[in-house]
ZAMARGU-4260 file (C-alpha; in steps of 0.2 Angstrom, whole numbers, plus 5000, padded with zeros to 4 digits):
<rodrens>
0) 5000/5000/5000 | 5014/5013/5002 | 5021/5009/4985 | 5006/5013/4977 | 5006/5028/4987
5) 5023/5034/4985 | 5017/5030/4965 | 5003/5038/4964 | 5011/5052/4953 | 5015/5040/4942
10) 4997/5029/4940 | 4988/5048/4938 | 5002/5052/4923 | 4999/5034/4918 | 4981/5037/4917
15) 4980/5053/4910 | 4992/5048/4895 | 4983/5033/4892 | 4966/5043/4889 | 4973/5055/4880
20) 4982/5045/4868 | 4965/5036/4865 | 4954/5050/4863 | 4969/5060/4851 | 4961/5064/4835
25) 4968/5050/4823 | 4965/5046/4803 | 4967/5027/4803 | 4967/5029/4785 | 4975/5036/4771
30) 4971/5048/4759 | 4979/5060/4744 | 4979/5068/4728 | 4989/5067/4712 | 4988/5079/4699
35) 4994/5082/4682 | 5014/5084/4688 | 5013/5066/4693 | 5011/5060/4678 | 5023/5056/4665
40) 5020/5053/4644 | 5031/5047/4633 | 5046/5059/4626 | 5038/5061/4607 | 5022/5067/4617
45) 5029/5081/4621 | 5021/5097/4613 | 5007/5088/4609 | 4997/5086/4627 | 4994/5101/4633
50) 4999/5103/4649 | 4988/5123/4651 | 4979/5128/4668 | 4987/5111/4677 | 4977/5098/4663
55) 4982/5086/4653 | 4974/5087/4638 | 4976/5074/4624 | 4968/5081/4607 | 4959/5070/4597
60) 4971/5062/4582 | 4984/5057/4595 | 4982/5038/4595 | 4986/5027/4607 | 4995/5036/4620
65) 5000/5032/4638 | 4999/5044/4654 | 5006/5035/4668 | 5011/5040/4685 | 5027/5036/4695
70) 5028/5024/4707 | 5020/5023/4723 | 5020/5010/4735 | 5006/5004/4747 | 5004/4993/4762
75) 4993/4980/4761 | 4974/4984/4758 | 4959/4990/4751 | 4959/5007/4742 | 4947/5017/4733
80) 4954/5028/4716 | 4944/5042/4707 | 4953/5045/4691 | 4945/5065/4688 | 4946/5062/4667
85) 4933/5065/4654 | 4931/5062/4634 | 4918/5066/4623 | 4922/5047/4613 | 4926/5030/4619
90) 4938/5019/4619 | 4949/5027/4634 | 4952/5018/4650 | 4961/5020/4666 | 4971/5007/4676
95) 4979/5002/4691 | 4995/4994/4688 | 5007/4983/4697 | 5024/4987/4686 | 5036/4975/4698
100) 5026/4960/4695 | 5034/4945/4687 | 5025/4932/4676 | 5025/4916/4670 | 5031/4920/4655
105) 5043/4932/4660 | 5035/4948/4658 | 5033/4960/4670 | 5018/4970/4676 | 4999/4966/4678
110) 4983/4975/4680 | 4976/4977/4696 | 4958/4985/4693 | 4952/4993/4678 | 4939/5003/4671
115) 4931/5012/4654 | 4930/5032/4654 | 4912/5034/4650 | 4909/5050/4638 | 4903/5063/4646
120) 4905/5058/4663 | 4919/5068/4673 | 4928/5055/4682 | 4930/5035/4685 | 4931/5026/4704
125) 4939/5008/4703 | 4941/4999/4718 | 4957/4987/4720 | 4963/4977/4732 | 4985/4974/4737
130) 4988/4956/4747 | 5005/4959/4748 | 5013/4965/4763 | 5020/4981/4752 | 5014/4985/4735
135) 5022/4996/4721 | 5008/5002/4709 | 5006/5015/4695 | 4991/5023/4691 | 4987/5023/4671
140) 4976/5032/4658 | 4975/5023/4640 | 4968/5036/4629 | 4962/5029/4611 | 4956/5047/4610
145) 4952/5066/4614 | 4954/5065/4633 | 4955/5078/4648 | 4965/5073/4662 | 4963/5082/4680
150) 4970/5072/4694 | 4966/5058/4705 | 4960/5056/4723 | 4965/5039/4733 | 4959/5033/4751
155) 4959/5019/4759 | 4947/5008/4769 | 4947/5014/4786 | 4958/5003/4801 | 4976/5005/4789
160) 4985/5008/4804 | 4980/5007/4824 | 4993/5016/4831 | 4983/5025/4847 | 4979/5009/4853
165) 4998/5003/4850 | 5004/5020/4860 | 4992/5017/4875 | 4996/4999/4877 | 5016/5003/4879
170) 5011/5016/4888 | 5003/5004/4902 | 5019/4991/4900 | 5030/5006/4900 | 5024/5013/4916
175) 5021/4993/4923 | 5040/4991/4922 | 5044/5007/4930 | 5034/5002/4945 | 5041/4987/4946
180) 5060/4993/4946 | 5053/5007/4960 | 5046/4994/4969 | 5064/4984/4972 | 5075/5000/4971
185) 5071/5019/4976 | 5070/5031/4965 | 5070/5048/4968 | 5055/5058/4959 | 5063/5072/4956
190) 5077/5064/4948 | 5066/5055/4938 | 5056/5070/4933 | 5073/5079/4928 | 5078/5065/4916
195) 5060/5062/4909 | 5059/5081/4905 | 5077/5081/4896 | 5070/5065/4886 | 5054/5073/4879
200) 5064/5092/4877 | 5076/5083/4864 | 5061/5074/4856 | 5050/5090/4853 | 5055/5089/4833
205) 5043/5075/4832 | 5029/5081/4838 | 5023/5088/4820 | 5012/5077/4809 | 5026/5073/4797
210) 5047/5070/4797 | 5058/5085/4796 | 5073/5078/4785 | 5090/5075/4788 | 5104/5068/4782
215) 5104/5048/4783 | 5085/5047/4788 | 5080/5039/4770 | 5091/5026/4773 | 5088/5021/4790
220) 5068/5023/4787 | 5069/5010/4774 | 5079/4999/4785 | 5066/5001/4798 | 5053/4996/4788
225) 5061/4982/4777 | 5063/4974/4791 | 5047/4975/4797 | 5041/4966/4779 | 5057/4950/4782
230) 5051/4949/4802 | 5045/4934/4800 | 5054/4927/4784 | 5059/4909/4785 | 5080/4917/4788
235) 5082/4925/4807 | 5090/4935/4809 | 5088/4944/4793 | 5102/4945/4784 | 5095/4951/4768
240) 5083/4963/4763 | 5074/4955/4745 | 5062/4970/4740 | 5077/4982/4742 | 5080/4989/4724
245) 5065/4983/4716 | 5065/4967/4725 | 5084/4964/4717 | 5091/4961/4736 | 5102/4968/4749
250) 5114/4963/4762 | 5114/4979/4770 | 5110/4972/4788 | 5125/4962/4788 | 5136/4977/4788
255) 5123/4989/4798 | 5116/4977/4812 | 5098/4981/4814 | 5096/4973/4832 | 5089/4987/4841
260) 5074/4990/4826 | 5066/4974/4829 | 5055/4977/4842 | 5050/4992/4831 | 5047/4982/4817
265) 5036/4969/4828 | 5025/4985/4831 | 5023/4989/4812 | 5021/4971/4808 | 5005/4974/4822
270) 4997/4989/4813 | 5007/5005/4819 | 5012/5016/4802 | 5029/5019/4798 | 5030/5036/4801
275) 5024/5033/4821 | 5034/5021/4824 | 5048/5029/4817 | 5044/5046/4829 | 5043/5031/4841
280) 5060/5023/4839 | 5067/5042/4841 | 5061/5045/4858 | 5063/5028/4865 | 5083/5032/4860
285) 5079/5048/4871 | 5072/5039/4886 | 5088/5024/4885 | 5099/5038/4881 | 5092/5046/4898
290) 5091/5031/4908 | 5108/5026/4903 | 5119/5039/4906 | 5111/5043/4922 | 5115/5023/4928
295) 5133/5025/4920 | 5137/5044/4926 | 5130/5041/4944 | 5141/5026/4947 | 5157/5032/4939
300) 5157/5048/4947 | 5149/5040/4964 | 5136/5052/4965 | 5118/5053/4961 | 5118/5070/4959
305) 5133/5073/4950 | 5124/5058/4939 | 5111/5069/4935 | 5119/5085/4931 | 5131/5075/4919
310) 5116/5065/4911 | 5105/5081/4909 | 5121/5092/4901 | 5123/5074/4889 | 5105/5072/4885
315) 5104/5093/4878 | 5122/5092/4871 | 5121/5102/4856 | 5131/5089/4842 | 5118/5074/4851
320) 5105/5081/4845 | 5111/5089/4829 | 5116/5069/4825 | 5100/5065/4830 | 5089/5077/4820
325) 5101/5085/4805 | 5111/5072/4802 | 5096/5058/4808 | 5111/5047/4811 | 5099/5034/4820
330) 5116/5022/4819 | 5128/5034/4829 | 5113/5038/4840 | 5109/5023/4847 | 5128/5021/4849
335) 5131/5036/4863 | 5116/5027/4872 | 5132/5017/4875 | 5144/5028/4876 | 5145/5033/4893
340) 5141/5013/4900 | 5158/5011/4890 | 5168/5023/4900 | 5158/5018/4919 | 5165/4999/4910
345) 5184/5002/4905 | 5186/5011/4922 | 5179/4996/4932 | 5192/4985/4924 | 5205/4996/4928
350) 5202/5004/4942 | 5186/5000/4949 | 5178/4982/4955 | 5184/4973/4940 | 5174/4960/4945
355) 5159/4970/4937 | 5167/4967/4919 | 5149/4962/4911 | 5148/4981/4910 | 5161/4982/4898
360) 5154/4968/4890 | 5136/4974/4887 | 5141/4994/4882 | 5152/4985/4866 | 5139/4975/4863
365) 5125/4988/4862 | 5141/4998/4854 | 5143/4984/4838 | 5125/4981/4837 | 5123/4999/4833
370) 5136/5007/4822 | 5153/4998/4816 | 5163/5014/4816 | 5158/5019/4833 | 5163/5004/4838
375) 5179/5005/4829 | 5182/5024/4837 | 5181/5016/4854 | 5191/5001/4854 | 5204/5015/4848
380) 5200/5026/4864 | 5199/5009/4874 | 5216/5004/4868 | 5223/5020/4872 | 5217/5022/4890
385) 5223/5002/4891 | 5241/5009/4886 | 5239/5023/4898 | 5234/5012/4911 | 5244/4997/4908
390) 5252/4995/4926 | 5235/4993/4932 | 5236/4975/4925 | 5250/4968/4935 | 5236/4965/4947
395) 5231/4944/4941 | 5214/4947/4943 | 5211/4964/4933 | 5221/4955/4918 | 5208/4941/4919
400) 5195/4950/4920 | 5199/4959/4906 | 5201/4943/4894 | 5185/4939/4900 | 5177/4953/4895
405) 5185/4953/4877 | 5182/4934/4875 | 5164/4936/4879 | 5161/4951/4869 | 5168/4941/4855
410) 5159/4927/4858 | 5144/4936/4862 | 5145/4946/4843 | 5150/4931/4835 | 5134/4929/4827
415) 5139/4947/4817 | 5157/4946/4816 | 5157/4931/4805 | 5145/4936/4791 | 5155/4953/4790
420) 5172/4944/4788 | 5165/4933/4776 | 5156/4944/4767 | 5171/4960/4768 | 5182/4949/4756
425) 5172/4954/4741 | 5174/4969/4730 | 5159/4977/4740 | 5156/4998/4734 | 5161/5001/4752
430) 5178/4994/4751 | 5181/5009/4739 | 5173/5022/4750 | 5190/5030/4757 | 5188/5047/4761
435) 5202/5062/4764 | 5196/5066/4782 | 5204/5082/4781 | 5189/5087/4770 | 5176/5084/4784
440) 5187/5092/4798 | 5183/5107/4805 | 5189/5124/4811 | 5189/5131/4828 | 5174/5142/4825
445) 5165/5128/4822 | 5166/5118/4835 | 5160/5129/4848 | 5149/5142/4836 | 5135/5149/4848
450) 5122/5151/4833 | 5112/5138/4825 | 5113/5144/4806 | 5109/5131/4792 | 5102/5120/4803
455) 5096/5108/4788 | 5110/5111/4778 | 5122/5099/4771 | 5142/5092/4778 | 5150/5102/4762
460) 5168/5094/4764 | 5185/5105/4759 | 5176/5120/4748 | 5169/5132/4760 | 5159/5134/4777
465) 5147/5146/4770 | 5130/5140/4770 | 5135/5122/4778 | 5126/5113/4793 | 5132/5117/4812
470) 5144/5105/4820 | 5146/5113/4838 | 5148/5105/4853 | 5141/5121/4864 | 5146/5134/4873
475) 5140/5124/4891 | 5154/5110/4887 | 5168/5125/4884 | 5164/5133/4897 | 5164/5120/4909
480) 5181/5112/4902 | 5188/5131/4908 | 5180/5130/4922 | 5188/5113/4928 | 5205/5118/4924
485) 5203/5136/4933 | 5198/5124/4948 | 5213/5112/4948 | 5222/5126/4951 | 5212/5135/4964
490) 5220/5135/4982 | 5205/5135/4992 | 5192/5122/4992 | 5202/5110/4981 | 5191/5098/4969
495) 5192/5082/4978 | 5206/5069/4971 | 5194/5058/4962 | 5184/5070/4952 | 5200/5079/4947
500) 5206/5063/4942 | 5190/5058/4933 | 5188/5074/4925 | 5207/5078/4920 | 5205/5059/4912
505) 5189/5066/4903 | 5195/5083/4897 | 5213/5075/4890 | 5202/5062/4881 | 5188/5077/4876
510) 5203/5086/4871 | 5208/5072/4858 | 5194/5071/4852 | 5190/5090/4846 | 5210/5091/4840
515) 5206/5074/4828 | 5189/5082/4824 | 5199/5098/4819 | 5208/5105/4803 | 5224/5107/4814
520) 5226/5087/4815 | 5239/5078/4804 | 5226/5068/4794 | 5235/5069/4777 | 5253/5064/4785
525) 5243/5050/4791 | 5233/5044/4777 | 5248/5045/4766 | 5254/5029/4773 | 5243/5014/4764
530) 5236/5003/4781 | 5234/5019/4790 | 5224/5024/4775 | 5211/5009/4775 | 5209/5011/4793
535) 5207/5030/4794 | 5198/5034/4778 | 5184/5021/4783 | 5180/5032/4796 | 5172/5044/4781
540) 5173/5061/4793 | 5184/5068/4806 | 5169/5074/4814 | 5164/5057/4819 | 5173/5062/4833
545) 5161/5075/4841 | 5150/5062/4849 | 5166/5054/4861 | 5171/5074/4862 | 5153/5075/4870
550) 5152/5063/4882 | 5171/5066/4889 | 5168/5085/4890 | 5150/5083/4897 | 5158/5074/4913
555) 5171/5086/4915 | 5158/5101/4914 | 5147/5092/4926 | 5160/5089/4938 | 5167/5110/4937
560) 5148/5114/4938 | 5146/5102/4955 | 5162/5109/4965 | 5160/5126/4961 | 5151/5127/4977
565) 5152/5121/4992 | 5132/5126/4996 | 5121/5113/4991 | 5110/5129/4988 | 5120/5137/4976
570) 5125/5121/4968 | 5107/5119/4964 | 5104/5138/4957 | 5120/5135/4946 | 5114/5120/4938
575) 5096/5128/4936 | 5104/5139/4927 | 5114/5129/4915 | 5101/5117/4914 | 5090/5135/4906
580) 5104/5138/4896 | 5103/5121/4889 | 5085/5121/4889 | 5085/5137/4878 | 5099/5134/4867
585) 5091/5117/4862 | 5074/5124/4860 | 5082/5139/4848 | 5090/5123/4836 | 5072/5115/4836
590) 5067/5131/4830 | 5076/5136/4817 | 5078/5118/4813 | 5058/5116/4810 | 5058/5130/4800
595) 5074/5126/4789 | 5072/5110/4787 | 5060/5099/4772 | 5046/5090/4776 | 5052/5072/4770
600) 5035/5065/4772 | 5019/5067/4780 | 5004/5053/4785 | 4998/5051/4767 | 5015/5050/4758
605) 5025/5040/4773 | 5026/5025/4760 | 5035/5032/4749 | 5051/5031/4755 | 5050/5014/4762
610) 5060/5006/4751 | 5075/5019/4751 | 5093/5015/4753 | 5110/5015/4748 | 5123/5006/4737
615) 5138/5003/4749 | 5135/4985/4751 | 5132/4979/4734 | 5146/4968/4730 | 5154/4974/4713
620) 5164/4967/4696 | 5181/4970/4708 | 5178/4988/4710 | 5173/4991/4692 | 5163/5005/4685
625) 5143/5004/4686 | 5129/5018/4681 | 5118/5017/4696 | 5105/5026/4687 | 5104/5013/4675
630) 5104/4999/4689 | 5089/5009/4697 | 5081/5008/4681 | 5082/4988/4675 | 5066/4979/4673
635) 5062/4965/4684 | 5062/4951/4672 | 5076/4940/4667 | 5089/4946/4653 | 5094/4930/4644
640) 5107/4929/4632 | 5101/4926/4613 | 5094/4908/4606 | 5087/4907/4622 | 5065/4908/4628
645) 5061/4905/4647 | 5043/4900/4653 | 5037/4895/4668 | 5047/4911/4678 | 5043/4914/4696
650) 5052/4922/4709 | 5048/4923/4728 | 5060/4936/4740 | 5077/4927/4735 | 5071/4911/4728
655) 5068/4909/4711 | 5067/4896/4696 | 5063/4895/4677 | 5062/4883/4665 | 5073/4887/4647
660) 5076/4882/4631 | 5089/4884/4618 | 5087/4886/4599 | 5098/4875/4588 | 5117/4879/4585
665) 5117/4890/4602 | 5134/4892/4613 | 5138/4897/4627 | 5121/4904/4636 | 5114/4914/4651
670) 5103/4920/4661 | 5103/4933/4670 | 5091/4934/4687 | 5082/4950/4694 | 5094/4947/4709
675) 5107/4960/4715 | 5126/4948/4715 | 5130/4939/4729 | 5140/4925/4733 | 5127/4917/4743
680) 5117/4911/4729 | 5116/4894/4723 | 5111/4887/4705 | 5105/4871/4703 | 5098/4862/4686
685) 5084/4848/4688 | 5096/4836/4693 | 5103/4844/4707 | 5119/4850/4698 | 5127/4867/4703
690) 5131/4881/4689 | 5141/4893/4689 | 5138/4911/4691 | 5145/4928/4687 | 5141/4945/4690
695) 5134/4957/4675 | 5139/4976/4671 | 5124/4979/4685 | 5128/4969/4699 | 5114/4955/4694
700) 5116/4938/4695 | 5121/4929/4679 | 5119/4910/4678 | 5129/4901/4664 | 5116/4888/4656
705) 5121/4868/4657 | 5125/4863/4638 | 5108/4853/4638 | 5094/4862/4626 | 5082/4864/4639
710) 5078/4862/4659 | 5074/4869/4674 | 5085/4880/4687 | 5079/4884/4703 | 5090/4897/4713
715) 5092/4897/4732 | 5098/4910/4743 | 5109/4899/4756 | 5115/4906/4772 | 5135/4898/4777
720) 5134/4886/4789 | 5147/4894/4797 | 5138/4908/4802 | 5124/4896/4811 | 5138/4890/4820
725) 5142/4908/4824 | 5123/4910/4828 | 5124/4896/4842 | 5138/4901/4850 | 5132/4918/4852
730) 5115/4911/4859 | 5124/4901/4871 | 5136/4914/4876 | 5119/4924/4880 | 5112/4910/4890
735) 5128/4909/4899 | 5128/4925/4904 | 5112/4928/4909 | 5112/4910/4920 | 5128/4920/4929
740) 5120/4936/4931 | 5105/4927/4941 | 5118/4917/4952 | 5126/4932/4954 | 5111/4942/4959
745) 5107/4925/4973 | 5124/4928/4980 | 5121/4946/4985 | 5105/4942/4993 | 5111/4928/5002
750) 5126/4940/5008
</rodrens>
């Protein structure tokens, strides 16, 4: 009964959230407009529709002509079309078009619904129907003559997405969970108010209807979704996403773990849209990133309220929530969740109760299964600090410890570390991808530039700053750092030896990371040299450093801001006031950041961009030259070389087969499959032979033919059983660990 009383804050938010969320206006639906600029005609059309007042107008005399849209895709369901045309003849029809479907005969497209343009009437509804889990469709006009055409209106049937009554429920289990840690550990309200404000503050850019863009959010949206659409696909974990590039393939999660997306993808898979669960995804990252830091901060620095001064300056950090909004670097993001568990680990095994080495363990972990090149930034840091520090290990245990943690984190990421090994030794497009980081370093000015100016603008690289996106770390950060090193030398009230120790360790390794984010670094000496090359020019920007730069500095500011005073009432007026000046500075970047930025989608257009992504893990013809346009553009049906007919075509995600025949007098043949290249596919003919296979000018599949004149291939993606073996290890490491956590957590209460 006194739980529930010392909660009832809590159950009254609880409630109130979960009534308001229900009664929120919603449209479970979708619905929009296309007019005459979405649709296309062919080029020796030109001049003659007329295009006056925002019609299409096809004069009579023009024979058969096509207006077609572009593509659209749409989740499964039922959808209503008006097509707003009229004709005063007959023998014009509209159409809605699946253009990615594959047929038997190995011809793509099919009609979905159709209907005649009745003269004199001013528009035509069709009703259609998509089965598939995601849809690409066209929408048609086949004029035969005269014919206005206006626009078209599409909705939906209602009950497209359910997303309020997704929200309330994780509200209940969010707030269930809370009780149930405050019910085994206290946990002070207003600490827990503090942090919970700083998480919705930095999540106030989703509270608009649609997405403000940034830099990488296309790509990690797509991902999102994708894998929402393999959830359930007969491969776990996914590996491959097969409706990327028009259902061609992509191995993109091998390289760009998506471990953290798939309970947001469960939700999607339930009925909550894209778009929210996107918004969702965001300010969940602001809540772990909250909760996080705070556990980390509190224990390294031994103090609850040092905890939460560090945690609040982290979770407002200016380059945070740049990454998070402008650059949308959801990878990086969920990476400084980690961040500060990382340095609360490496100083447990060094200097702390080394027997708490699963800290270390779990902040890599979270570390890898986020971002490689984070991950690759703080082994360097780690290594670093273990040089530093290396005396440390002449104590038996602390060396033990420490293997254990890096054989367990191994073991634990074995599952990803072996598909990446395996798959790095092709020619994949990211090999190439070396950059001069000197381009992407930055100047003084802006690392700690006051203003927010351009705040949707783009990384330019070596021309000019003019115009180009904001990279600062914050005036609070600076300050702070000048403020700890005026108190180290401050006779009176000394800072105490620990947190000068903690927060000279900080500011040294803060003060790397702004010199290697910096112009002033020697990144051409070091890149001139071939290895050091590889290792630096995968890191893409120097800026990449700014996030570690953020974390160190925000301890060391905390920790200035703490011992400034003595008086725990002027300790708290000097954090208010920072925590203002935080409060403000962040809210002015969401402003001009709102303002600035496009709107990348809204509720009605939030499929369109589902299946964006990039090309950096397509495995190429050893690094040769490709036009991606043209590999954007390629039908979906199979090329085949000549002599030679296909029937019976089908193709399912990455299974497909065909039977072929060959003229008389043929050679050498091919086919080549509607499959992006990868070495994981397998060939057999009828008997259970392997073929051969290459890789074509763009990247597809190309299967050399058996010399028999005709049979039947059936193709196979085929995961290594290598990388199963790395599957069960992993599962077992995990079962391991947790079976120690639990024995652990019996010893401490029998003690």
């Amino acid at each position: 009964m006194n739980l529930i009383r010392s909660c009832r804050g809590q159950l009254l938010l609880t409630l109130f959230l979960f009534l308001a969320i229900l009664v929120m206006p919603f449209q479970n639906y979708m619905e929009r407009d296309f007019t005459s600029a979405d649709m296309n005609y062919p080029e020796e059309s030109i001049g003659v529709v007329g295009t006056d007042g925002g019609l299409l107008s096809v004069p009579d005399g023009a024979g058969n002509l096509m207006l077609n849209s572009n593509d659209f895709y749409f989740k499964a369901g039922t959808y209503q079309v008006v097509f707003f045309v009229s004709s005063p003849s007959a023998g014009n029809t509209v159409e809605v078009y699946d253009p990615l479907y594959l047929n038997e005969d190995n011809t793509s497209g099919r009609v979905l619904a159709e209907a005649e343009v009745i003269p004199g009437e001013e528009s035509v509804s069709v009703t259609f129907t998509t089965e598939e889990y995601l849809s690409c469709i066209q929408f048609r006009v086949q004029t035969d003559s005269a014919l206005t055409f206006t626009g078209i209106h599409l909705q939906s049937d209602p009950g497209l997405y359910n997303d309020p009554y997704i929200c309330a429920g994780l509200v209940l289990l969010g707030s269930a969970l809370l009780f149930l840690y405050r019910s085994r550990r206290k946990i002070r309200p207003e600490i827990l108010l503090l942090l919970s404000f700083a998480a919705v503050w930095s999540s106030l850019p989703l509270c608009f209807p649609w997405l403000l863009k940034g830099h990488d959010m296309y790509f990690h949206y797509g991902r999102l979704f994708n894998l929402s659409r393999d959830l359930f696909s007969e491969s776990f974990p996914v590996r491959i996403h097969p409706g990327i590039f028009k259902g061609f393939g992509y191995m993109g999660p091998v390289f760009y773990a998506e471990t953290f997306l798939y309970p947001f993808a469960l939700l999607i898979r339930m009925g909550m849209s894209p778009l929210g669960c996107y918004k969702l995804l965001f300010l969940c990252v602001n809540f772990a990133t909250a909760g996080v830091s705070y556990y980390a901060f509190s224990r390294l620095c031994r103090s609850r309220r040092l905890g939460v001064i560090t945690s609040f300056f982290y979770m407002l950090a200016s380059y945070r929530l740049l990454n998070l909004y402008t650059r949308a670097a959801l990878g990086e993001v969920l990476a400084a969740i980690f961040l500060p568990l990382l340095i609360l680990g490496m100083y447990q095994l060094f200097y702390g109760d080394s027997r708490r080495w699963i800290t270390a363990v779990i902040a890599f972990t979270g570390l890898f299964q986020s971002h490689m090149i984070s991950t690759e930034l703080s082994l360097g840091f780690c290594a670093l600090f273990g040089l530093i520090s290396i005396r440390r290990l002449k104590d038996r245990k602390r060396l033990v410890h420490l293997l254990i943690a890096a054989g367990a984190t191994i073991l634990l990421n074995l599952w990803a570390i072996i598909p990446i090994l395996d798959l790095i030794r092709y020619p994949l497009q990211v090999n190439g991808d070396t950059r001069a980081l000197t381009g992407y370093a930055l100047y003084a000015l802006q690392l700690f530039d006051p203003s927010y100016n351009y705040t949707a603008a783009d990384a330019l690289g070596p021309s000019t700053t003019t115009g180009e996106m904001p990279y600062s770390l914050g005036v609070l950060l600076l300050a702070g750092s000048l403020l700890f090193i005026s108190l180290c030398f401050r006779k009176n009230q000394k800072l105490p030896r620990r947190h000068r120790q903690l927060g000279g360790w900080c500011l040294a390794l803060g003060g790397l990371s702004v010199y290697a984010s910096s112009v002033y670094f020697p990144w051409d000496i070091i890149q001139r040299v071939e290895i050091l090359n590889r290792l630096a020019g995968a890191i893409q920007f120097a800026f990449r450093f700014l996030p570690f730069a953020t974390v160190f500095l925000c301890v060391t500011s905390a920790i200035a801001v703490y011992n400034l005073f003595k008086d725990r009432s002027l300790r708290k007026l000097l954090f208010l006031g920072c925590a203002f000046f935080l409060v403000w500075s962040s809210g002015t970047y969401f402003g001009n950041f709102s303002n600035e930025a496009e709107h990348l989608m809204d509720w009605d257009t939030q499929m369109d961009h589902v299946n964006d992504t990039d090309n950096l893990y397509l495995v190429t013809d050893d690094g040769a030259y490709y036009s991606y346009r043209r590999l954007l553009a390629q039908d979906v049906t199979f090329n085949v070389s000549e002599g030679v007919t296909l029937s019976q075509v089908s193709k399912n995600g990455t299974e497909a087969s065909f039977t072929y025949e060959k003229a008389d007098g043929t050679g050498e043949t091919y086919v080549e499959a509607p499959l992006n290249y990868y070495p994981y596919y397998h060939v057999t003919d009828e008997n259970g032979n392997e073929l051969a296979t290459d890789i074509t000018e763009l990247l597809r599949l190309r299967i050399t033919l058996p010399e028999a004149s005709s049979g039947t291939v059936t193709i196979h993606f085929e995961i290594p059983a290598i990388w199963r073996a790395g599957d069960i290890i992993s599962l077992l490491t995990l079962a391991g660990l947790a079976a120690l956590a639990v024995l652990s957590c019996r010893k401490r209460k029998e003690a």
